[in-house]
DSSP file (Angstrom, degrees, kcal/mol; ACC not computed):
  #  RESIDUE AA STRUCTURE BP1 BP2  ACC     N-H-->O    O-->H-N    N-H-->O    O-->H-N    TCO  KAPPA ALPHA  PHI   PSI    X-CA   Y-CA   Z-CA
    1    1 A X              0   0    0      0, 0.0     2,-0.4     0, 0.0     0, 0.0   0.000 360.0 360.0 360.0 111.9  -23.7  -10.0   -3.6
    2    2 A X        -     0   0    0      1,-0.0     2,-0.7     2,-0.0     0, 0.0  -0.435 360.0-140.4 -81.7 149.9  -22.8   -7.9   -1.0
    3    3 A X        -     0   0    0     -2,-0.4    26,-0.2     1,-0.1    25,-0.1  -0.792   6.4-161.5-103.2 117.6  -18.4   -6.8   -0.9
    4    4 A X        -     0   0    0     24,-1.2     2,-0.4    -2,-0.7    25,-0.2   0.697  69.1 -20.0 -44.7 -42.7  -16.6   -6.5    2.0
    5    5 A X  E     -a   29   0A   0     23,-0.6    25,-1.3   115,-0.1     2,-0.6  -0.997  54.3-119.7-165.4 179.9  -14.1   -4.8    0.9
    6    6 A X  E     -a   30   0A   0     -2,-0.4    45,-1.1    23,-0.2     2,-0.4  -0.969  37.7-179.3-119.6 108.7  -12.0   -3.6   -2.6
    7    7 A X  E     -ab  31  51A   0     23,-4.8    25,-3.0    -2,-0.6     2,-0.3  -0.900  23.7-139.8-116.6 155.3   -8.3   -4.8   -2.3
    8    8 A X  E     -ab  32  52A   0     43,-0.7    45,-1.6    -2,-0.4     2,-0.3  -0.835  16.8-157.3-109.4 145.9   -5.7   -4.1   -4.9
    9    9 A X  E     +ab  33  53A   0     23,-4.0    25,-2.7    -2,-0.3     2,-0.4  -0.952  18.0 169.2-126.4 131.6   -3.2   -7.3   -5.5
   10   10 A X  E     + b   0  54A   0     43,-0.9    45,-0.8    -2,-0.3     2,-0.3  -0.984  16.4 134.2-147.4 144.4    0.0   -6.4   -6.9
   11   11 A X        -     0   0    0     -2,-0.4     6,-0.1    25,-0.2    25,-0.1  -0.720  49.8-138.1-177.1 110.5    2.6   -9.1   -6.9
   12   12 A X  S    S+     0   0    0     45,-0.3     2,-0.5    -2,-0.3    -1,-0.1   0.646  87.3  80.6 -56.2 -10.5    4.9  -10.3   -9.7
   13   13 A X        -     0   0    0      1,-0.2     0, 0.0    -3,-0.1     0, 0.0  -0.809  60.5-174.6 -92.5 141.1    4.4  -14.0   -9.0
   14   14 A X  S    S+     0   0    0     -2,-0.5    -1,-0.2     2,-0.2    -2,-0.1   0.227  81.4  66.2-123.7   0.4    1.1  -14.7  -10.8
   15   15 A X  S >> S+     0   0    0      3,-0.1     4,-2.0     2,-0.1     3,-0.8   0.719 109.0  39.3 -77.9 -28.2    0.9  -18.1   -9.7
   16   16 A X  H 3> S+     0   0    0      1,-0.3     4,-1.4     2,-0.2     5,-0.2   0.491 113.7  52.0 -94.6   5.8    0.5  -16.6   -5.9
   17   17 A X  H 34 S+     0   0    0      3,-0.2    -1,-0.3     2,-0.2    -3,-0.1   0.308 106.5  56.7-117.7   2.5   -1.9  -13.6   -6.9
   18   18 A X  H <> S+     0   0    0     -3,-0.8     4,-0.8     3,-0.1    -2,-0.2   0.843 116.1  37.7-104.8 -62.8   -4.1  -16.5   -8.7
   19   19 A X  H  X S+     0   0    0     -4,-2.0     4,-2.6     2,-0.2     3,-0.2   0.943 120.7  41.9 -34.3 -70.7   -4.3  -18.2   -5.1
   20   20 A X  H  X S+     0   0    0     -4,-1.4     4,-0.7     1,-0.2     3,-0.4   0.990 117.0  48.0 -66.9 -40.9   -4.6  -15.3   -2.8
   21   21 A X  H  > S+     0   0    0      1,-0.3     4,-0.9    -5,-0.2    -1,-0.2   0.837 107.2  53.6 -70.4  -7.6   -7.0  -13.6   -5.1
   22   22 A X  H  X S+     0   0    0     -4,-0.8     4,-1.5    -3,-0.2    -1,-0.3   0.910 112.1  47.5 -86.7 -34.4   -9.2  -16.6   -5.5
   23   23 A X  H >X S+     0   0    0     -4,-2.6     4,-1.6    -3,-0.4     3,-1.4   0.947 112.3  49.8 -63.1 -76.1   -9.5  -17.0   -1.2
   24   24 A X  H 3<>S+     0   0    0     -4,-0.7     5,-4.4     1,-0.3    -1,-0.2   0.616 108.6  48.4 -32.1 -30.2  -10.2  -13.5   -0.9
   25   25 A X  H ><5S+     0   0    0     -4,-0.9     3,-2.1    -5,-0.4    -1,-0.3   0.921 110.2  57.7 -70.8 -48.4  -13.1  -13.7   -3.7
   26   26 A X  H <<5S+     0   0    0     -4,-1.5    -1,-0.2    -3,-1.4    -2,-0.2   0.772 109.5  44.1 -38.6 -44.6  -14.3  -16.8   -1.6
   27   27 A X  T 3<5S-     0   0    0     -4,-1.6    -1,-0.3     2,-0.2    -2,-0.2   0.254 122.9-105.9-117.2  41.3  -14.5  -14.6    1.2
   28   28 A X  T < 5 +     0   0    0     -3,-2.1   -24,-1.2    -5,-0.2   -23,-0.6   0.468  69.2 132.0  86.2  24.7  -16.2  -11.7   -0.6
   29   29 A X  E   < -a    5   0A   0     -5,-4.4     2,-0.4   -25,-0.2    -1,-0.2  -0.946  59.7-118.7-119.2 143.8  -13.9   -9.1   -1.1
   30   30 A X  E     -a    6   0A   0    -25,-1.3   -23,-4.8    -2,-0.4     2,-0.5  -0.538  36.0-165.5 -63.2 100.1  -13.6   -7.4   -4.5
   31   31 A X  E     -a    7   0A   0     -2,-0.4     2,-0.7   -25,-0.2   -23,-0.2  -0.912  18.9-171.2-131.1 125.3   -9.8   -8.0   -5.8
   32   32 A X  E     -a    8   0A   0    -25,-3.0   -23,-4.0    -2,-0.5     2,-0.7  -0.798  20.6-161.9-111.1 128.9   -8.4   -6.3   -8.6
   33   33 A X  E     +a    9   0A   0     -2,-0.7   -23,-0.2   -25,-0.2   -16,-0.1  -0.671  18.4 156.2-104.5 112.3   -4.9   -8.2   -9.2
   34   34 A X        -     0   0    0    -25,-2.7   -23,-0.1    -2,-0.7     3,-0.1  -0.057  34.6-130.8-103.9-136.4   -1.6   -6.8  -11.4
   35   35 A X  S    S+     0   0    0      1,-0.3    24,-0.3   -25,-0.1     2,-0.3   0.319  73.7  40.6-166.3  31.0    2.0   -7.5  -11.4
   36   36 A X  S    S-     0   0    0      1,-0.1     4,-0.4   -25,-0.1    -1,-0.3  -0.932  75.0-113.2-158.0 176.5    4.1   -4.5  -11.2
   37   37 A X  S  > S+     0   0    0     24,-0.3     4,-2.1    22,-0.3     3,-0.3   0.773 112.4  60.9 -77.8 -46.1    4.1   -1.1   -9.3
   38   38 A X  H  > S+     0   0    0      1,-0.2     4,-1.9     2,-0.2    -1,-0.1   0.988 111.4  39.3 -69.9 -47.7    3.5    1.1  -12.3
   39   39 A X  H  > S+     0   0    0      1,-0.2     4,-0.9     2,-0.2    -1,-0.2   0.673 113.4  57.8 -51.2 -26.9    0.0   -0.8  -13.0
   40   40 A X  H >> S+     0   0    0     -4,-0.4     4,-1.8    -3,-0.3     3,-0.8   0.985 108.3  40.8 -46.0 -73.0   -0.4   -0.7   -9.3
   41   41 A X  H 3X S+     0   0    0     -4,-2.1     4,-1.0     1,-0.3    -2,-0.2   0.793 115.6  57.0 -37.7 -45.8   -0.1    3.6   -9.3
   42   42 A X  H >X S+     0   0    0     -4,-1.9     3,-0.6    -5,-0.2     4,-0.5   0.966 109.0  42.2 -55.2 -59.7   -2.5    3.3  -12.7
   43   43 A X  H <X S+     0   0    0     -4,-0.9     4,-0.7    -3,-0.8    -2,-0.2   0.793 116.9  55.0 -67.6 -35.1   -5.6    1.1  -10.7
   44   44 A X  H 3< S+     0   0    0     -4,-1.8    -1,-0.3     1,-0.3    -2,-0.2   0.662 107.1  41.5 -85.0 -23.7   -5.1    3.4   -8.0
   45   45 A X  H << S+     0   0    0     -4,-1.0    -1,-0.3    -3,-0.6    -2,-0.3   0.723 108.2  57.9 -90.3 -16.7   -5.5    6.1   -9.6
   46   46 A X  H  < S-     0   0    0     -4,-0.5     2,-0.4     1,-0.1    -2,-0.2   0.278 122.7 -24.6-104.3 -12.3   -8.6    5.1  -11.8
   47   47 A X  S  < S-     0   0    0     -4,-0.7     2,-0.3     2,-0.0    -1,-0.1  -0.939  81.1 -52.6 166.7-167.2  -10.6    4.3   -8.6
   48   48 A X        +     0   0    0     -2,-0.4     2,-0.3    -3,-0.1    -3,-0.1  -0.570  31.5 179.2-101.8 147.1  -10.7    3.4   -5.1
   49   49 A X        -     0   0    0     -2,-0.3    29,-0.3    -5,-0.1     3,-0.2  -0.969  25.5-151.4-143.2 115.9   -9.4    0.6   -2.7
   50   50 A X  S    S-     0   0    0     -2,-0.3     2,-0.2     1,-0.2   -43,-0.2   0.735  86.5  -0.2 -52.0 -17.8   -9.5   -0.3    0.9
   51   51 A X  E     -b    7   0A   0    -45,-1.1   -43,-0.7    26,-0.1     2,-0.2  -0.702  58.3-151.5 165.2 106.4   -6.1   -2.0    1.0
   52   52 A X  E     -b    8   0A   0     26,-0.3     2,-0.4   -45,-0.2    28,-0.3  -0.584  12.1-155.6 -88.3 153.4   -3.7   -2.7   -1.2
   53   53 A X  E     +b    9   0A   0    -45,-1.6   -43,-0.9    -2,-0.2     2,-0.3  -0.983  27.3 163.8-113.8 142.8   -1.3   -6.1   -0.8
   54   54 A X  E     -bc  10  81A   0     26,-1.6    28,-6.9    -2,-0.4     2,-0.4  -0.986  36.5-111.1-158.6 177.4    2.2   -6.2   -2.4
   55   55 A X  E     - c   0  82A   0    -45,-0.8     8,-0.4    -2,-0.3    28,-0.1  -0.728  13.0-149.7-110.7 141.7    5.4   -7.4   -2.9
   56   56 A X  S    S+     0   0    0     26,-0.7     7,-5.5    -2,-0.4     2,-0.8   0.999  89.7  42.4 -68.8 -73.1    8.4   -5.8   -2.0
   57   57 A X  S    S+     0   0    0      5,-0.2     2,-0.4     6,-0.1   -45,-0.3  -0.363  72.5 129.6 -65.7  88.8   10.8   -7.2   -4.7
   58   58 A X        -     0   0    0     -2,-0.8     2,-0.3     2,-0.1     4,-0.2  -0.929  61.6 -80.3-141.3-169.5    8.9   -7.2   -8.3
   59   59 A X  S    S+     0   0    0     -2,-0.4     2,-0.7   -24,-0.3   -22,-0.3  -0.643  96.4   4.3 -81.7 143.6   10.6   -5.6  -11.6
   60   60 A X  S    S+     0   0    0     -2,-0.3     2,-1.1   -24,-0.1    -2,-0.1  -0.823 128.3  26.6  95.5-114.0   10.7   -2.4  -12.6
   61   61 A X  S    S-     0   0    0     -2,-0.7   -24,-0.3    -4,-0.1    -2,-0.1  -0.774  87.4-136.5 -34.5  61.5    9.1    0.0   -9.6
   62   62 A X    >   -     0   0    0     -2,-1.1     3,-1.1    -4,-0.2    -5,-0.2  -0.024  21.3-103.8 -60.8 175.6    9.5   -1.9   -6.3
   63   63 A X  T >> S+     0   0    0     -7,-5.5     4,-4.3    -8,-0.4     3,-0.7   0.815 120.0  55.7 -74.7 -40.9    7.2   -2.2   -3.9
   64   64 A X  H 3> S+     0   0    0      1,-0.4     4,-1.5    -8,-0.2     2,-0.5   0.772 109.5  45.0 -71.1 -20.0    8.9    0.4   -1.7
   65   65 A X  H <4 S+     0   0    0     -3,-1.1    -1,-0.4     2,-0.2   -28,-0.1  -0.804 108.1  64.7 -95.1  85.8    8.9    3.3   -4.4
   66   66 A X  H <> S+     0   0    0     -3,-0.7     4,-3.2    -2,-0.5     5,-0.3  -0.348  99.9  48.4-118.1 -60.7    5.3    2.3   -5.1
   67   67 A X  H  X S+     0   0    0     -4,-4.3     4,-1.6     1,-0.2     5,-0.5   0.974 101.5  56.6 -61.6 -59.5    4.3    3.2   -2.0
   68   68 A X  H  X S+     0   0    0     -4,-1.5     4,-1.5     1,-0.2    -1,-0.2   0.812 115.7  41.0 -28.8 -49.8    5.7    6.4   -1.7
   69   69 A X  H >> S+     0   0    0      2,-0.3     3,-2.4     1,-0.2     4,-1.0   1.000 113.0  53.0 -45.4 -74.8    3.8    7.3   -5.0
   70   70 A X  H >X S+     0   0    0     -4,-3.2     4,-4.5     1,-0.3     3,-0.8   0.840 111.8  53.4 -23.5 -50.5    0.5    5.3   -3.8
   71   71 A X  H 3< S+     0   0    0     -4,-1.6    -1,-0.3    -5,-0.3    -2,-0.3   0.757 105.9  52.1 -74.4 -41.3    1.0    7.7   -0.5
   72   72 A X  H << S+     0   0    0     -3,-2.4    -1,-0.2    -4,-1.5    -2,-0.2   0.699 110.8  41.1 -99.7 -10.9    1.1   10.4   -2.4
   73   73 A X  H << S+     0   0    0     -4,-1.0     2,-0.6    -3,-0.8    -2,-0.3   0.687 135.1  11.4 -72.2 -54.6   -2.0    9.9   -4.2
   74   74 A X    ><  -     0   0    0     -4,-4.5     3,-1.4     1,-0.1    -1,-0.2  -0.844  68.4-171.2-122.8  98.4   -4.4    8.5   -1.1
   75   75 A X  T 3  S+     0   0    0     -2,-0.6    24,-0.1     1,-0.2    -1,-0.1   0.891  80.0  56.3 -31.7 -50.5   -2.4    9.2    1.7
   76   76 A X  T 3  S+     0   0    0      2,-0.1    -1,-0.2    -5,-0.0    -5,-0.1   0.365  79.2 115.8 -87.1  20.1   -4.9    7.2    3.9
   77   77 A X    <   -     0   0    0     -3,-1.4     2,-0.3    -7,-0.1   -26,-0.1  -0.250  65.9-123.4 -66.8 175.8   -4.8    3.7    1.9
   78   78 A X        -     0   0    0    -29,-0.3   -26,-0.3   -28,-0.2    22,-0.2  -0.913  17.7-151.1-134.9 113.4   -3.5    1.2    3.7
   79   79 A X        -     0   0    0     20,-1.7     2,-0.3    -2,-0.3    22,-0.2  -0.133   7.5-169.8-107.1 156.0   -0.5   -0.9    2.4
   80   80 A X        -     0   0    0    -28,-0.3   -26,-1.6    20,-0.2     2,-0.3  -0.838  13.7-158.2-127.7  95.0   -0.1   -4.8    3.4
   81   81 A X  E     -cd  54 102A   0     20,-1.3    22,-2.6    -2,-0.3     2,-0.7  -0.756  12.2-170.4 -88.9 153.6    3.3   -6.0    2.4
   82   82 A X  E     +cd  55 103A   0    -28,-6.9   -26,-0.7    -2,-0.3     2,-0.4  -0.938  31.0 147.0-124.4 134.4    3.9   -9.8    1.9
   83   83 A X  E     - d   0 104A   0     20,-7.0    22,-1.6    -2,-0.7     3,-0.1  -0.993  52.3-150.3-160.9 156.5    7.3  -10.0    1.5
   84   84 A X  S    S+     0   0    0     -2,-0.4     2,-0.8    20,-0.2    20,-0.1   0.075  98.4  79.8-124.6   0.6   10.5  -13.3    2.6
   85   85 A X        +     0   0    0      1,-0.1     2,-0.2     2,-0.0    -1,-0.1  -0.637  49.5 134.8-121.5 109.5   12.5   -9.8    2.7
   86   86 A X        +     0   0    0     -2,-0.8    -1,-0.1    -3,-0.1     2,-0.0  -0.355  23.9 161.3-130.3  66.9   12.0   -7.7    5.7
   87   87 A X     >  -     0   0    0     -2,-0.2     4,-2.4     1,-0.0    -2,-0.0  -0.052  53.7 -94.3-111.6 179.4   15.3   -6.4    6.8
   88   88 A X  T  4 S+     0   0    0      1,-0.2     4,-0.4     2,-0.2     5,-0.1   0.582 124.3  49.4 -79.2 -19.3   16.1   -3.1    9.2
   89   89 A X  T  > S+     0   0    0      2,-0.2     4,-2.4     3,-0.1     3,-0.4   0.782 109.5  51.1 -93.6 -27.8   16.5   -0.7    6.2
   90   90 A X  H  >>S+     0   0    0      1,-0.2     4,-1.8     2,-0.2     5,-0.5   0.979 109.1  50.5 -72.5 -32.0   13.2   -1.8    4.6
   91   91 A X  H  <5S+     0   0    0     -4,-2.4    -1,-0.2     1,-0.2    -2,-0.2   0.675 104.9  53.7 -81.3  -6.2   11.4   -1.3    7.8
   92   92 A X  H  45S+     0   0    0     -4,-0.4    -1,-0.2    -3,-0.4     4,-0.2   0.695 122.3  41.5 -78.5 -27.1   13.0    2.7    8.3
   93   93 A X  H  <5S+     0   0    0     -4,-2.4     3,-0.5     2,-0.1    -2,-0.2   0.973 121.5  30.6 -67.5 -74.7   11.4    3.0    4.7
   94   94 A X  T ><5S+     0   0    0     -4,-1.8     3,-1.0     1,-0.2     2,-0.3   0.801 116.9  47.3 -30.8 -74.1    8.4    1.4    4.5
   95   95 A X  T 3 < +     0   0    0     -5,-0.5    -1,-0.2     1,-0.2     5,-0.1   0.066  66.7 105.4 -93.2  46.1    6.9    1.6    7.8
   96   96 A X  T 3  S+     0   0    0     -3,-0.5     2,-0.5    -2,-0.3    -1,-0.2   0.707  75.3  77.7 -91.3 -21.9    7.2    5.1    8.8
   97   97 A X  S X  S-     0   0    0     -3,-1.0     3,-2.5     1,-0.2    -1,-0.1  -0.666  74.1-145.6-107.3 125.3    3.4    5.3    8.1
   98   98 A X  T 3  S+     0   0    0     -2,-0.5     2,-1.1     1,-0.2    -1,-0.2   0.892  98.1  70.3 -50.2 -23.9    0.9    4.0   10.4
   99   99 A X  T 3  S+     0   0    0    -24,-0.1   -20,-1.7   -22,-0.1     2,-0.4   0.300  93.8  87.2 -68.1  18.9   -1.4    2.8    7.2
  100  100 A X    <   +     0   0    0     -3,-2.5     2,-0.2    -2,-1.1   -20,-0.2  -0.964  46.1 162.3-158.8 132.5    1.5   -0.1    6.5
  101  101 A X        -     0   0    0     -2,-0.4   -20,-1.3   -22,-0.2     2,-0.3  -0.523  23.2-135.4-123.8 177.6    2.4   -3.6    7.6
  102  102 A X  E     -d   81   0A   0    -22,-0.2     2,-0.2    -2,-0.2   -20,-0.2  -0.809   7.5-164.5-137.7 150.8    4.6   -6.8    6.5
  103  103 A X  E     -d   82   0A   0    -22,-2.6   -20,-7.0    -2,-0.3     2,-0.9  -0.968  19.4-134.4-145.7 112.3    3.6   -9.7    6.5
  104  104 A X  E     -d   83   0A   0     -2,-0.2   -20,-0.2   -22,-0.2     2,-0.1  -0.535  33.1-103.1 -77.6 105.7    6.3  -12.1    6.2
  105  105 A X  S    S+     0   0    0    -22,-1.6     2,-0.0    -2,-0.9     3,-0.0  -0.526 105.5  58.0 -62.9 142.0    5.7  -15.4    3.3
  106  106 A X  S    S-     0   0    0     -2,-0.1     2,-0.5   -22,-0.0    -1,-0.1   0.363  88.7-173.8 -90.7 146.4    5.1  -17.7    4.4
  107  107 A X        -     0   0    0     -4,-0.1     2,-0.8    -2,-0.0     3,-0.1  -0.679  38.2-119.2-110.2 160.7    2.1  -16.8    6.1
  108  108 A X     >  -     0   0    0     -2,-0.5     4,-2.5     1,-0.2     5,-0.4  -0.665  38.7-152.7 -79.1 108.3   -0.7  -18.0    8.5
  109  109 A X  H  > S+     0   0    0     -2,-0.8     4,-3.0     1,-0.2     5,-0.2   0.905  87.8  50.9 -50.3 -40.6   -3.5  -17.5    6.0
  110  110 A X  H  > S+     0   0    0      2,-0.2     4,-1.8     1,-0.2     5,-0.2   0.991 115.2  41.9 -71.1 -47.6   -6.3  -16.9    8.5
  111  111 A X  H  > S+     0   0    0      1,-0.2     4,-1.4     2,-0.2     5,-0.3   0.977 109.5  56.1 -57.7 -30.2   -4.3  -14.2   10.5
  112  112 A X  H >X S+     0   0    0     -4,-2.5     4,-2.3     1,-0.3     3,-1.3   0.991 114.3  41.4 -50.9 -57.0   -3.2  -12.8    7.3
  113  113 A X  H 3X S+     0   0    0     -4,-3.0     4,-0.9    -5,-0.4    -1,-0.3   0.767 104.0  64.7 -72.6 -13.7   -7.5  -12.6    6.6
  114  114 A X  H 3X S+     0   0    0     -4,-1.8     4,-1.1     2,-0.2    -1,-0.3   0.639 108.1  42.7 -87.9 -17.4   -8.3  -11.4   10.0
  115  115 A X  H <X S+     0   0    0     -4,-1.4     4,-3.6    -3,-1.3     5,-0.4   0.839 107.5  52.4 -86.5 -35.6   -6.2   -8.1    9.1
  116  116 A X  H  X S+     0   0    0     -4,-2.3     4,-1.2    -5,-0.3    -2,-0.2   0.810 115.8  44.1 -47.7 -50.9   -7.3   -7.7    6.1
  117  117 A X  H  X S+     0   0    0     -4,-0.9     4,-2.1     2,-0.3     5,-0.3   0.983 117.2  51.0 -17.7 -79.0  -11.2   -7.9    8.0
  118  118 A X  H  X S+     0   0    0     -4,-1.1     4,-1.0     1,-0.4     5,-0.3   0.759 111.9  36.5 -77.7 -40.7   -9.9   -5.9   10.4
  119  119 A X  H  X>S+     0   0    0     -4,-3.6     4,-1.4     2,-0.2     5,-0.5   0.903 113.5  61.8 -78.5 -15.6   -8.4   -2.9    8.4
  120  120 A X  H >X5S+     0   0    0     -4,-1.2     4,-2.9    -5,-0.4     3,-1.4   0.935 115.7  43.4 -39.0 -74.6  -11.9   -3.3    5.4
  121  121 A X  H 3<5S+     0   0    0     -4,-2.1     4,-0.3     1,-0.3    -1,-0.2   0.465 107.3  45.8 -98.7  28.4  -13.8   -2.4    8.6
  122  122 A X  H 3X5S+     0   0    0     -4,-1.0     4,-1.9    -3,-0.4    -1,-0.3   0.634 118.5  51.7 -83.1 -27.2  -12.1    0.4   10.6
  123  123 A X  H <<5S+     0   0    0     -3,-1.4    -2,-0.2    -4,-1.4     3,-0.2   0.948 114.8  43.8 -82.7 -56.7  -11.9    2.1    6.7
  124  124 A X  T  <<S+     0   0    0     -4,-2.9    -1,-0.2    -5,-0.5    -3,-0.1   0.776 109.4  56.7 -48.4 -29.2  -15.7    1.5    6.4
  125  125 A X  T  4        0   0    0     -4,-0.3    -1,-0.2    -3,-0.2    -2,-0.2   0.731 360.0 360.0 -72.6 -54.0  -16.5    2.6    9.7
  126  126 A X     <        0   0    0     -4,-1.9    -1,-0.2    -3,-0.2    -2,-0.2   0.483 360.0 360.0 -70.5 360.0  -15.0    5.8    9.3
Protein backbone atom coordinates (compact mmCIF):
# COMPACT_ATOMS: atom_id res chain seq x y z
CA UNK A 1 0.00 0.00 0.00
CA UNK A 2 1.46 2.96 -0.99
CA UNK A 3 1.22 6.32 1.99
CA UNK A 4 0.61 9.64 1.13
CA UNK A 5 1.69 10.97 3.82
CA UNK A 6 2.64 10.43 7.94
CA UNK A 7 0.42 12.83 10.11
CA UNK A 8 0.66 13.01 13.80
CA UNK A 9 -3.08 13.36 15.63
CA UNK A 10 -2.93 14.81 18.94
CA UNK A 11 -6.24 15.73 20.35
CA UNK A 12 -7.69 15.11 23.79
CA UNK A 13 -11.14 14.16 22.58
CA UNK A 14 -10.67 10.46 21.53
CA UNK A 15 -14.02 10.18 20.19
CA UNK A 16 -12.87 12.90 17.30
CA UNK A 17 -9.19 11.44 16.76
CA UNK A 18 -11.11 7.91 16.26
CA UNK A 19 -13.18 9.76 13.30
CA UNK A 20 -10.57 11.87 11.81
CA UNK A 21 -7.96 9.22 11.97
CA UNK A 22 -10.14 6.55 10.47
CA UNK A 23 -10.95 9.17 7.11
CA UNK A 24 -7.47 9.91 6.77
CA UNK A 25 -6.52 6.03 6.85
CA UNK A 26 -9.39 5.75 4.19
CA UNK A 27 -7.53 8.10 2.22
CA UNK A 28 -4.11 6.59 2.68
CA UNK A 29 -2.19 8.62 4.93
CA UNK A 30 -0.32 6.95 7.79
CA UNK A 31 -1.78 8.41 11.26
CA UNK A 32 -0.23 8.04 14.41
CA UNK A 33 -2.95 9.40 17.04
CA UNK A 34 -2.29 10.60 21.02
CA UNK A 35 -3.97 12.79 23.40
CA UNK A 36 -1.75 15.20 25.05
CA UNK A 37 1.25 17.48 23.99
CA UNK A 38 3.83 15.64 26.05
CA UNK A 39 3.10 12.24 23.93
CA UNK A 40 2.87 14.58 21.02
CA UNK A 41 6.84 16.00 21.74
CA UNK A 42 7.65 11.98 22.49
CA UNK A 43 6.30 10.63 18.66
CA UNK A 44 7.96 13.42 17.33
CA UNK A 45 10.82 12.91 18.51
CA UNK A 46 11.01 8.96 17.93
CA UNK A 47 10.45 9.59 14.19
CA UNK A 48 9.19 11.63 11.40
CA UNK A 49 5.92 13.34 10.31
CA UNK A 50 4.69 15.45 7.46
CA UNK A 51 2.01 17.31 9.47
CA UNK A 52 1.00 17.20 12.65
CA UNK A 53 -2.98 18.18 13.65
CA UNK A 54 -3.88 19.40 17.10
CA UNK A 55 -5.90 20.91 19.51
CA UNK A 56 -5.34 24.00 21.17
CA UNK A 57 -7.02 23.36 24.55
CA UNK A 58 -6.11 19.65 25.86
CA UNK A 59 -4.69 18.99 29.61
CA UNK A 60 -1.51 19.38 30.77
CA UNK A 61 0.88 20.96 27.78
CA UNK A 62 -1.44 22.95 25.48
CA UNK A 63 -1.38 22.92 22.03
CA UNK A 64 0.32 26.33 21.91
CA UNK A 65 3.41 25.28 24.20
CA UNK A 66 3.59 22.18 22.18
CA UNK A 67 4.40 23.81 19.30
CA UNK A 68 6.97 25.89 20.39
CA UNK A 69 8.80 22.66 21.62
CA UNK A 70 7.71 20.68 18.29
CA UNK A 71 9.43 23.93 16.51
CA UNK A 72 12.22 23.49 18.23
CA UNK A 73 12.81 20.00 17.44
CA UNK A 74 11.78 20.06 13.32
CA UNK A 75 11.57 23.52 12.74
CA UNK A 76 10.10 22.76 9.27
CA UNK A 77 6.95 20.49 10.36
CA UNK A 78 4.00 21.77 9.66
CA UNK A 79 1.34 22.34 12.44
CA UNK A 80 -2.61 22.20 11.54
CA UNK A 81 -4.57 23.43 14.45
CA UNK A 82 -8.33 22.38 14.77
CA UNK A 83 -9.47 24.40 17.40
CA UNK A 84 -13.64 26.43 18.34
CA UNK A 85 -10.88 28.81 19.97
CA UNK A 86 -9.09 31.12 17.75
CA UNK A 87 -8.95 34.43 19.37
CA UNK A 88 -6.36 37.59 18.48
CA UNK A 89 -3.81 36.55 21.22
CA UNK A 90 -3.75 32.85 20.04
CA UNK A 91 -3.11 33.95 16.60
CA UNK A 92 0.21 36.55 17.67
CA UNK A 93 1.37 33.13 19.31
CA UNK A 94 0.70 30.49 17.17
CA UNK A 95 0.94 31.78 13.80
CA UNK A 96 4.07 33.70 13.69
CA UNK A 97 5.44 30.62 11.64
CA UNK A 98 4.58 30.18 8.14
CA UNK A 99 4.56 26.10 8.70
CA UNK A 100 1.06 26.76 10.93
CA UNK A 101 -2.68 27.04 10.33
CA UNK A 102 -6.21 26.88 12.28
CA UNK A 103 -8.71 25.33 11.23
CA UNK A 104 -11.72 26.33 12.96
CA UNK A 105 -14.37 23.01 14.30
CA UNK A 106 -16.48 22.62 12.87
CA UNK A 107 -14.93 22.03 9.72
CA UNK A 108 -15.64 21.45 5.90
CA UNK A 109 -14.00 17.94 5.89
CA UNK A 110 -12.98 17.94 2.24
CA UNK A 111 -11.20 21.45 2.49
CA UNK A 112 -9.83 20.41 5.67
CA UNK A 113 -8.27 17.11 3.35
CA UNK A 114 -7.30 19.23 0.45
CA UNK A 115 -4.71 20.98 2.89
CA UNK A 116 -3.60 18.36 4.35
CA UNK A 117 -2.92 16.93 0.34
CA UNK A 118 -1.66 20.03 -0.37
CA UNK A 119 0.91 20.56 2.48
CA UNK A 120 1.97 16.01 2.27
CA UNK A 121 2.99 17.17 -1.31
CA UNK A 122 4.87 20.44 -1.24
CA UNK A 123 6.87 18.47 1.88
CA UNK A 124 7.44 15.47 -0.53
CA UNK A 125 8.39 17.53 -3.35
CA UNK A 126 11.01 19.13 -1.69
Amino acid sequence: MHVRGKILLVDDNEDLCRNLADILKLKKYEVTVVYDGTRAIEAIKKRGFDVVLMDVKMPGISGIETLKIIKQINPDLSVIFITAFADDIFYKQGLKDGDVEVVQKPMDIDKFLDRINTIVTKKRIR
